[in-house]
C-alpha positions in Angstrom: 1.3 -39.7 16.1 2.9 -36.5 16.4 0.7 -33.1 17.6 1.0 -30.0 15.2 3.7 -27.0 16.6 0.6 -24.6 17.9 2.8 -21.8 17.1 3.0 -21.9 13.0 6.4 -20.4 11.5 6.0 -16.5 10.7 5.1 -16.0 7.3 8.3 -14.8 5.2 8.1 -11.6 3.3 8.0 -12.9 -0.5 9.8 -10.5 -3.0 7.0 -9.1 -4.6 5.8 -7.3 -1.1 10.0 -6.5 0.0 10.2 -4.8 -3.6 7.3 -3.0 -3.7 7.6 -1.6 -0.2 11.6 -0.3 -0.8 10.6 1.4 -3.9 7.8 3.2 -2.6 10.1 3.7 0.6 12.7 5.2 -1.9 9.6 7.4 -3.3 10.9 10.8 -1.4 14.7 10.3 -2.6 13.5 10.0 -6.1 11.1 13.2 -5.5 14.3 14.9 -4.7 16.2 14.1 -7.3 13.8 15.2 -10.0 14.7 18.4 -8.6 18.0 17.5 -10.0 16.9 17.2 -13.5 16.3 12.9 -12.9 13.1 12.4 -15.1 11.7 8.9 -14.3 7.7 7.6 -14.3 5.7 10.2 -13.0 8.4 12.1 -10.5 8.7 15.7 -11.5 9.3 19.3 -9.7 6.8 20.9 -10.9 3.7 19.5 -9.5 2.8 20.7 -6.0 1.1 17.3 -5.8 4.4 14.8 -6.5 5.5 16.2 -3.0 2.4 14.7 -1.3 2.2 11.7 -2.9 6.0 10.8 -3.1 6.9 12.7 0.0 3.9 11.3 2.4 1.6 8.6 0.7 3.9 6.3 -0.8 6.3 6.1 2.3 3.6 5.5 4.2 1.9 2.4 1.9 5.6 1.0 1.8 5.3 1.2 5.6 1.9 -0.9 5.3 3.4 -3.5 3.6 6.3 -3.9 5.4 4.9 -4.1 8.6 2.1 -6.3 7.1 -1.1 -3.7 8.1 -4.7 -5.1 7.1 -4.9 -2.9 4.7 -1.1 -2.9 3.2 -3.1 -4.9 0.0 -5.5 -2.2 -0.2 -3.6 0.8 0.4 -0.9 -0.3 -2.6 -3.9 -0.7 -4.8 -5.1 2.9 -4.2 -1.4 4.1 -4.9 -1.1 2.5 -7.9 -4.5 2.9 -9.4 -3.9 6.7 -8.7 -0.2 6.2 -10.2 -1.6 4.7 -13.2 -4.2 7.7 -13.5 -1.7 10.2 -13.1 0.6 8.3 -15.6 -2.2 8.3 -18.2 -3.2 11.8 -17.5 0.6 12.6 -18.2 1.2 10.6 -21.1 4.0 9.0 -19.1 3.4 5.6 -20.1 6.1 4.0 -19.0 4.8 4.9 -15.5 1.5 3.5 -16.4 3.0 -0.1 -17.4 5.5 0.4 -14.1 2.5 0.8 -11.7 0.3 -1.8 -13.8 2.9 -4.1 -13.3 3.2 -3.7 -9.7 -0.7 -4.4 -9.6 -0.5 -7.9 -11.5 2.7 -8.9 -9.1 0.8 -8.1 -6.2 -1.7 -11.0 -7.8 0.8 -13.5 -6.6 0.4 -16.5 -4.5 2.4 -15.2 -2.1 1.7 -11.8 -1.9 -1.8 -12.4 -1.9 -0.9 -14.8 1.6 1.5 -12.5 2.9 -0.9 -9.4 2.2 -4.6 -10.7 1.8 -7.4 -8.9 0.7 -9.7 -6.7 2.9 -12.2 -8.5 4.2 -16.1 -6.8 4.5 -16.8 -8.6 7.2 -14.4 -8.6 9.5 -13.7 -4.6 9.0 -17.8 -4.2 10.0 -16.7 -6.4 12.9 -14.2 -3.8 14.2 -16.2 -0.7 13.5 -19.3 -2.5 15.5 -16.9 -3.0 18.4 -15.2 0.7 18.1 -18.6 2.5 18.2 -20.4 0.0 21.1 -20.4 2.6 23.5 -20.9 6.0 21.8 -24.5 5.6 20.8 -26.8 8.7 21.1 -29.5 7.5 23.3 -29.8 8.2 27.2 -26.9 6.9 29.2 -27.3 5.0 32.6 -25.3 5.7 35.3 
């Protein structure tokens, strides 16, 4: 009878997560080129607020998910749900169907194992341990 390998395999990026995390990597150099004139899903000049979220936000999720963060799953949701907002809000709909897309793909098997869901109790978990020692009442010495 053979014993299990203790040490399981890493888990493989799937797809889904690699092309999800490059295009919101990619965010910024799209941002810049809609300075250009380059009109695509919600990237634009002039909205103050396109340099914050493609500049800063979305590199920042894609960074999540590559590095497989806890909250890579939960973070993409926020960015998309605010992309498909934005998109509706716009009337650029094909930014709306882009960023709904990227929502049902994260619904995957294997994104949903490579990037699960956040999980209440183990989040309550770390803030217990993070505030232990800051409580308000008299400190012993």
């Amino acid at each position: 009878m053979q014993t299990p390998d203790p040490s399981p395999a890493p888990l493989r990026r799937p797809g889904v997560v690699t092309s999800l995390a490059l295009w919101l990597l990619a965010a910024p150099a799209l941002q810049a080129l809609a300075l250009g004139g380059l009109s695509v899903l919600n990237f634009s000049p002039g909205h103050v607020w396109n340099y914050l979220a493609y500049g800063l936000a979305a590199p920042w999720v894609g960074i999540l998910l590559w590095r497989r963060h806890p909250r890579a799953r939960f973070a993409a949701y926020v960015f998309l749900t605010l992309e498909t907002g934005r998109g509706v809000h716009l009337r650029h709909w094909d930014a709306v169907w882009f960023a709904l897309a990227w929502i049902a793909l994260l619904q995957l098997p294997s994104a949903r194992r490579y990037a699960p869901s956040v999980r209440p109790a183990e989040v309550r978990a770390r803030l217990v341990r993070l505030f232990q020692g800051t409580s308000s009442g008299p400190r012993s010495t």
